[in-house]
N, C-alpha and C positions, 0 to 999 in steps of 0.2 A: 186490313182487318179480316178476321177469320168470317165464317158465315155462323158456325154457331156462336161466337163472341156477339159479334151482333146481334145475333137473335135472346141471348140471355141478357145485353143491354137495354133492348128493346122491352123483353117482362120486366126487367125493374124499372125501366121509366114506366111502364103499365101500373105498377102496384105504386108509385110517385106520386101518379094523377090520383089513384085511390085514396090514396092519404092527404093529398091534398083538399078534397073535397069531405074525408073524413072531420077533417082540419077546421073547416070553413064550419063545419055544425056545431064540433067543441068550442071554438070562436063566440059563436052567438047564444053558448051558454055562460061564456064566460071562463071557461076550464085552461085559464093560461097557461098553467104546468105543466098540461098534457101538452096543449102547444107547445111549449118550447121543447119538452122533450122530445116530440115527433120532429121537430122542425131540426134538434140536435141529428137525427137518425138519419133526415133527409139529406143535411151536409156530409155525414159519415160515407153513404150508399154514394152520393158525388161525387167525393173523392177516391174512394172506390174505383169506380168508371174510369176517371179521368188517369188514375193510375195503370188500370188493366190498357186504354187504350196507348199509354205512351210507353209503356212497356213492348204491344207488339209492332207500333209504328213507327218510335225513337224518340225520346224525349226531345231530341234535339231541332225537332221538324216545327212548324209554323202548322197546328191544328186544327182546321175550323170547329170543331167538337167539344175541345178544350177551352178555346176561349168561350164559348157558349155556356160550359158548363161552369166557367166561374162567374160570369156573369149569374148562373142558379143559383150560385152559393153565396154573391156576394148578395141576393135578392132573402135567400132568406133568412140573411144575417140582419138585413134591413125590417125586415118582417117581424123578426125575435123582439127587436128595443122597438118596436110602433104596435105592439099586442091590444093596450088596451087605449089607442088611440082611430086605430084603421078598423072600418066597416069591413065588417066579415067575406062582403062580395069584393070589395078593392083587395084585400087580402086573396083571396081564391083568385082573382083575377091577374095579377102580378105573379103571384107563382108560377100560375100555366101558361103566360106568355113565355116567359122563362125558359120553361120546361116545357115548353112544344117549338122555341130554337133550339133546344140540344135535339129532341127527336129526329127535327128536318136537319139537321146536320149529321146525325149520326146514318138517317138512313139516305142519304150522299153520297157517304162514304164509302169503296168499291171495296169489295171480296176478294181476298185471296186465298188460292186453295192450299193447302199445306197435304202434300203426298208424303209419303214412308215407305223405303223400301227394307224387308225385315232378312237379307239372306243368311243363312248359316255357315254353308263352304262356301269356301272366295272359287272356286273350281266350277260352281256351279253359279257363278256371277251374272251368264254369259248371257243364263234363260231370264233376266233383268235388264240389262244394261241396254239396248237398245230404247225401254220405253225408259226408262230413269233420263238419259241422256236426253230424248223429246218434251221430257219435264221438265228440266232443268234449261232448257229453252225459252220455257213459254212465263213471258214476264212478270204473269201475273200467279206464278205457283214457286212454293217455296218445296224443294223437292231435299229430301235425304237421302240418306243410306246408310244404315242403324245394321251393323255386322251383329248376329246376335250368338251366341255360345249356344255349344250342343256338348252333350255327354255319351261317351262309351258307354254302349250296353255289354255289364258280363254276363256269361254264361249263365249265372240264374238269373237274368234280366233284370237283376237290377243297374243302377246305375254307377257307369263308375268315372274315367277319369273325365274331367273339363277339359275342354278346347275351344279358342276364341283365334279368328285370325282375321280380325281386324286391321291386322299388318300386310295381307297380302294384298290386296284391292291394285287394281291399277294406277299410276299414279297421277288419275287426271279426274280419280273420281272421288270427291273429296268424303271423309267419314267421322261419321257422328258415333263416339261410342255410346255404346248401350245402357251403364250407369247413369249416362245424363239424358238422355231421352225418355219424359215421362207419357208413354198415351194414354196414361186417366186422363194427364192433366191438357196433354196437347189435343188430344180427341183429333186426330189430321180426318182429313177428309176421304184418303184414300188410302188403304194398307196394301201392300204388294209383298205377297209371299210365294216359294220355290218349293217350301215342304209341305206339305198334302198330309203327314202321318200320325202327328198328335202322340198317342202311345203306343203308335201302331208298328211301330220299325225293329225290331232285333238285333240291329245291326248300331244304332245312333239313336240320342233323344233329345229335343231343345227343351228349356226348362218350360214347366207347366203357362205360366205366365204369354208364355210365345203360344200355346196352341190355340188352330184355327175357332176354337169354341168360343176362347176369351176374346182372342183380337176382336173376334166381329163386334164386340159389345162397347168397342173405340172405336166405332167408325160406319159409317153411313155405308161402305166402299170396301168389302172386304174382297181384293183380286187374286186368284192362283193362277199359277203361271208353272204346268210341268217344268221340272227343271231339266227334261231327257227329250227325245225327240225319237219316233218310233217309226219303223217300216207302216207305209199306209197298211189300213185293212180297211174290207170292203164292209159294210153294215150288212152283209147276209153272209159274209164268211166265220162260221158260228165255231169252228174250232177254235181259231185264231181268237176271238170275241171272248171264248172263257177266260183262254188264259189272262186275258189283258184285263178282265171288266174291274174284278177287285178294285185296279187304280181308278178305275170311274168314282168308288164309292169311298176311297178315302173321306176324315174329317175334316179336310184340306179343302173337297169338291164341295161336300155338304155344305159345308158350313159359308163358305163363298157366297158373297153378292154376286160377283161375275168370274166364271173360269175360262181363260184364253186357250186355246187347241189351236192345235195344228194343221187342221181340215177342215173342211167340210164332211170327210167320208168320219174322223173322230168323234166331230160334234153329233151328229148323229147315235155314234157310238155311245156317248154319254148321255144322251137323250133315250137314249132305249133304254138303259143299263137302268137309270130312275125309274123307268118308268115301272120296267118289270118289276121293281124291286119298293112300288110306290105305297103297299101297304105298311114295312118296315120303316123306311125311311119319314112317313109322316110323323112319325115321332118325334125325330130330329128339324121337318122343316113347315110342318102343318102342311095343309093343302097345299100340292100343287097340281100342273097341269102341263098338258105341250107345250102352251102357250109362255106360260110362265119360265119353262126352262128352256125354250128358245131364245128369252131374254136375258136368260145367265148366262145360259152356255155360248161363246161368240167363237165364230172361227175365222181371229184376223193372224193366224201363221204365228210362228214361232221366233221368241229373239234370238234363237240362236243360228238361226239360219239370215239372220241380216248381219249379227256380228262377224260372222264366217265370212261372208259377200263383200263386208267393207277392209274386209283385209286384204294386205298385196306384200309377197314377201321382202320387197325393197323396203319396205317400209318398217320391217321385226329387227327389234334390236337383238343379235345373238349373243349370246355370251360367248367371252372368250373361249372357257375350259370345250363348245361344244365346237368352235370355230377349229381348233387343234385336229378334233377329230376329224369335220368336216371336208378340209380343205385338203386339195391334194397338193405334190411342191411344185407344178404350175401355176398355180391359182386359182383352176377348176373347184368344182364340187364333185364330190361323190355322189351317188344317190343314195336318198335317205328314206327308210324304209318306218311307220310310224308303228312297233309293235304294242296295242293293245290287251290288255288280258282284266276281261271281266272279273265280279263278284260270283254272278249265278256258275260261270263255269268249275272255280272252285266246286261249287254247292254238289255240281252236277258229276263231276269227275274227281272231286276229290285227290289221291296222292297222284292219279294220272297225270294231274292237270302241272303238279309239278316238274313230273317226267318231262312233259311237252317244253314246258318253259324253260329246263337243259339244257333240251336238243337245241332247239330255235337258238341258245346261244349261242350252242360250241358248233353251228355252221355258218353262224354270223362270224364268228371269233376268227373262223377259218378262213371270210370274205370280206374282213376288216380294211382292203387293199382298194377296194371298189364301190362297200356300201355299207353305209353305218347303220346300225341299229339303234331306234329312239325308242325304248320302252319305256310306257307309260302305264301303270297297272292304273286299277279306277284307286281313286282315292280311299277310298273305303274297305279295300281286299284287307287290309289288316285288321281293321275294327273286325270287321264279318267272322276271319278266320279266329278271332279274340277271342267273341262270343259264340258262334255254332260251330268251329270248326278248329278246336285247340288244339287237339294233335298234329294241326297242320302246322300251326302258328312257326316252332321252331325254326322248322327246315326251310321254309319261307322265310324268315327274315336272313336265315345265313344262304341261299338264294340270292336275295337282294345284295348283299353283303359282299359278295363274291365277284358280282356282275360290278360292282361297283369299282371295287378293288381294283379287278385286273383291268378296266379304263379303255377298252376297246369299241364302248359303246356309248350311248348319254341313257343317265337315268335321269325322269322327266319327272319331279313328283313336284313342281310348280302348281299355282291355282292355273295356268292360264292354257288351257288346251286347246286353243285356238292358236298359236303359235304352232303348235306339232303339227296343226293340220294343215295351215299355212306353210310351214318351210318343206314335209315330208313330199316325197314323189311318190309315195303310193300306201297302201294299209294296209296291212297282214294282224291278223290275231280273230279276237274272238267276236261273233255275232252281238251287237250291244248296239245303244243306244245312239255310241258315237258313229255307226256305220251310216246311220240313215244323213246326219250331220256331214260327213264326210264326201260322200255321194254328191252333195251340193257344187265339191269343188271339178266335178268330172275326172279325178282323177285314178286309178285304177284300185279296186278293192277286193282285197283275196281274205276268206275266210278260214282261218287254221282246223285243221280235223286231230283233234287232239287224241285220236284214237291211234291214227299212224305218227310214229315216233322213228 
């Protein structure tokens, strides 16, 4: 049973006893009618009960609750045809024996937590899946994974096409789609979200319904959980600090019961970031204090640096089309090079960044014999160049298109970037989020200078 199912079972046997004893005075007036009518209300709210609990425990179980609670209803069935024979105290008295076995039965009965996980991109699973998987563990939590739709942002911001990829999840993690998961009605105990941005992104939007403002109002537990993993910064390194703080103050942070970071040197980060910013901000969260957002803010490390840890490349299923490329005709491998190409570098370099991504092919193209090239742009570089950066959009997709074609290389636009980093021997492209990620595996990381072509 849920904790708040119990606990809304618990007020209606509270307002039960109420009327019970309301019961016992209209009795000793004499007011049968209203008797029987309350006593009709009382069997209705019973059944009630005994519905809602066999629904979340299985009808098919052996209940102590239930039988308790027909044993209330077969009492004040008994009650209804002995009205104006039983003393008003025998009557009060017989009820609440009754109906104080369902109470000690009901409050017997153990808790179970029901968690929710809400991600958008199956790409971005990774910053999830370690604690979803520790949930799904623990016997007494009923754990999901509710894929939920996001919208292209166009160019004049508004909204445009839908995308749901509910389909791509790995396939050991089972998924609830999001048409049937109601959280008015399930209220779970704890929400786990990967988007921080509410209306705040240009680039992607999940629908209104998904932002951190509403979720928290289902749930006791509203958790964030960046979905990117960043180079450390120092809590006095103030350059570094601007550019980053914005992501402190998403509606994603705000609005959180508890936000997970990747530090100690972050959590900090995000503790100052409030704090300076705590006259604004109490709008959104009323009073707080150090104290209080030391309590939010936790820094127990990132999933995506255990997802990465637990992986071992004997263990990555490859695909064939990328095996072709891979293998040389001894049976060796090539080495595989994992080239990355950020959103911000577009933003930043604009038609440069195209030029750069040319080159890097047409000398890969040329060393096709020794080492293959895994290009994985971020998932998103299309959306982005959609919305802020159209002129680009064309040439970039026949880009893509190109690379594709002529099949010298793997294009990687799978959810699962944990595979690239697993199989690749090294990382060439742009400074992002996957670098710090990457690092984990000690293996060698070269940053591309998109200036030199």
């Amino acid at each position: 049973m849920r904790r708040f199912q119990k606990l809304q079972i618990l007020v209606d046997i509270t307002s039960l006893h109420m009327i019970h004893q309301q019961n016992k005075e209209k009795l000793l007036q004499q007011e049968y009618q209203f008797v029987l009518d309350a006593l009709a209300d009382c069997q209705e709210t019973a059944i009630q009960m005994g519905e809602g609990i066999e629904q979340t425990e299985g009808a098919d179980k052996e209940i102590e609750a239930i039988r308790f609670l027909e044993q209330y209803c077969e009492t004040l069935y008994q009650m209804s045809v002995q009205l104006e024979e039983i003393s008003a105290e025998n009557f009060y008295q017989s009820l609440e024996e009754a109906l104080l076995s369902v109470e000690k039965a009901i409050l017997r009965m153990p808790i179970r937590k029901e968690v929710v996980f809400l991600p958008y991109k199956a790409s971005m699973w990774d910053s999830l899946e370690s604690v979803y998987l520790a949930a799904a563990q623990d016997e007494n939590c009923d754990a999901y994974v509710v894929p939920i739709p996001y919208y292209d942002r166009n160019a004049d911001e508004s909204l445009g096409m839908m995308h749901y990829e509910g389909g791509e999840y790995p396939s050991n993690i089972p998924i609830t789609p999001y048409e049937e998961y109601h959280l008015e009605e399930r209220r779970p105990d704890a929400i786990y979200i990967h988007n921080p941005y509410d209306d705040n992104n240009y680039v992607t939007c999940v629908p209104e319904r998904y932002f951190a403002s509403r979720l928290r109002n289902y749930t006791d537990q509203l958790v964030y959980i960046p979905y990117y993993v960043l180079d450390e910064i120092k809590p006095d390194d103030h350059e570094k600090i601007e550019k980053f703080q914005n992501l402190c103050l998403m509606p994603g942070v705000i609005y959180a019961h508890k936000v997970i970071v990747q530090s100690e040197n972050m959590r900090q980060i995000y503790i100052n970031a409030f704090l300076e910013n705590a006259k604004w901000l109490a709008g959104y969260m009323g009073h707080f204090d150090r104290k209080k957002l030391e309590d939010k803010i936790l820094a127990l490390g990132s999933p995506k640096f255990d997802r990465v840890r637990s992986m071992s490349r004997d263990k990555i299923k490859v695909p064939d089309d990328w095996l072709r490329l891979i293998e040389k005709s001894d049976g060796t491998w090539k080495k595989i090079i994992l080239y990355n190409t950020s959103v911000n570098a577009f933003f930043k370099y604009n038609e440069k960044m195209l030029t750069k991504i040319q080159s890097v092919m047409d000398k890969f193209k040329e060393a096709r014999d020794k080492v293959v090239l895994l290009w994985r742009p971020h998932p998103l570089v299309a959306g982005a160049l959609q919305s802020l950066r159209p002129e680009l959009l064309a040439e970039y997709e026949r880009l893509v298109e190109r690379y594709r074609k002529e099949g010298y290389g793997i294009y990687d636009d799978s959810a699962d970037v944990d595979r690239a980093i697993v199989l690749s021997d090294a990382y060439y492209g742009d400074y992002s989020s996957l670098v710090q990620l990457y690092q984990e595996t000690g293996k060698p990381v070269m940053i591309e200078d998109v200036e030199a072509v």
